[in-house]
C-alpha positions in Angstrom: 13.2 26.6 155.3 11.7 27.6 151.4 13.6 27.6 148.6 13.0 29.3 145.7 14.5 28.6 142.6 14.2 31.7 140.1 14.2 31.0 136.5 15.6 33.7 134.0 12.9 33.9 131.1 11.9 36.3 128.4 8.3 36.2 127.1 6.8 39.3 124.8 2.9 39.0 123.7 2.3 42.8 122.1 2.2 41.1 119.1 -1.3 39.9 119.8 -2.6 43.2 120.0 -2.0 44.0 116.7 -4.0 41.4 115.4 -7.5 42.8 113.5 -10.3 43.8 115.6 -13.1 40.6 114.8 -16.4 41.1 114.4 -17.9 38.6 116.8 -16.5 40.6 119.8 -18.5 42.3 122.0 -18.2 46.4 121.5 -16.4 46.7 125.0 -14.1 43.9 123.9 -13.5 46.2 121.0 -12.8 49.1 122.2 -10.1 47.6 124.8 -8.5 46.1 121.4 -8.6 48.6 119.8 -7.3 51.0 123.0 -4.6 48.2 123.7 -3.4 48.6 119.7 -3.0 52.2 120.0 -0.9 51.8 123.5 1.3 49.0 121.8 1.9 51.4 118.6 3.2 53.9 120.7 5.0 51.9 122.7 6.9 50.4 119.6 7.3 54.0 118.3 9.0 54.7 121.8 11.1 51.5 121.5 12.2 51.7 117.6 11.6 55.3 116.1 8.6 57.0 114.6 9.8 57.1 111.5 8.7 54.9 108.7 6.4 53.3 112.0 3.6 51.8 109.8 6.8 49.4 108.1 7.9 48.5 111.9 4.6 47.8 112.8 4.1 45.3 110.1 7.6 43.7 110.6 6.7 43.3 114.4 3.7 42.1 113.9 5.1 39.4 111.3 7.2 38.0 114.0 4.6 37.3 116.0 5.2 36.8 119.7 8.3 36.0 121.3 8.0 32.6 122.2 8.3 31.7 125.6 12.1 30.6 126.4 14.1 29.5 129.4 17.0 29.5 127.8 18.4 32.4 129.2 21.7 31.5 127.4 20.4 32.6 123.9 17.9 35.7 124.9 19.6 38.5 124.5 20.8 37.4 121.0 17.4 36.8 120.1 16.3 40.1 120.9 18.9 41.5 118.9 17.7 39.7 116.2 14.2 40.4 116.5 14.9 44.3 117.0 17.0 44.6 113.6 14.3 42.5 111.5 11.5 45.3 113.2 14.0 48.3 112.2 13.9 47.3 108.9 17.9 45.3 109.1 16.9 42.0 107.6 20.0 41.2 106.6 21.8 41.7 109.7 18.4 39.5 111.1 19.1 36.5 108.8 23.4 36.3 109.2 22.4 36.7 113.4 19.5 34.2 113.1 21.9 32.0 111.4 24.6 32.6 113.5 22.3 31.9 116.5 21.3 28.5 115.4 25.2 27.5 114.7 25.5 28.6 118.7 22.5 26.7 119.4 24.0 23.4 117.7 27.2 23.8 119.0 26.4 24.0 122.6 24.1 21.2 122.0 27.1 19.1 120.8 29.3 20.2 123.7 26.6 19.1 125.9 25.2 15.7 124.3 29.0 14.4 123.1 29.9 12.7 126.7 26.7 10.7 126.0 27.6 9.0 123.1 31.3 8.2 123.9 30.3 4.5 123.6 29.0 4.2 119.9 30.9 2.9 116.8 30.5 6.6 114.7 31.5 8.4 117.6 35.4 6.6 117.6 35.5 7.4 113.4 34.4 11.0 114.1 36.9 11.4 117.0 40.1 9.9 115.1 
């Protein structure tokens, strides 16, 4: 009998097709760039608005890809984040960015601490 074991992940690579056509492509290379850049605009126009699209487009394209993540845990708050740095929210981005990163650290504590019941600064910390 198989098992499979299914992995919750996120990946997003639409940033890449907003990177500058380069001249030492080939002209069909080109044109599918160029084709693929117009489909991702819209697509982003669909997703975040039209208006003020060019700013989006930019911000999105700042970001750069998503990076690959198994940590299923922490997605959908990085997409959160992501979507209100595109819409133009960089505050809200920064205080959720930061905000994810305390979660991050935290759960990383909760997770680690049973290993290090044994050392010297873990009895001062825990007193």
């Amino acid at each position: 009998m198989k098992r499979y074991r299914i992995f919750s992940f996120d990946f997003d690579s639409r940033a890449h097709c907003l990177e500058p056509v380069q001249d030492q492509w080939d002209e069909k290379i080109k044109e599918l760039h160029i084709e693929n850049r117009e489909k991702t605009i819209k697509e982003l126009a669909e997703q975040f608005g039209s208006w003020s699209i060019e700013q989006k487009v930019k911000n999105f394209h700042d970001l750069k890809f998503k990076p690959f993540s198994v940590t299923a845990f922490h997605n959908k708050f990085l997409e959160q984040i992501r979507n209100s740095f595109v819409v133009g929210g960089y505050y809200p981005a920064l205080t959720g960015a930061c905000a994810l990163g305390e979660r991050v650290l935290n759960h990383m504590v909760l997770l680690l601490r049973d290993y290090h019941k044994t050392s010297p600064e873990y009895k001062k910390i825990i007193s």
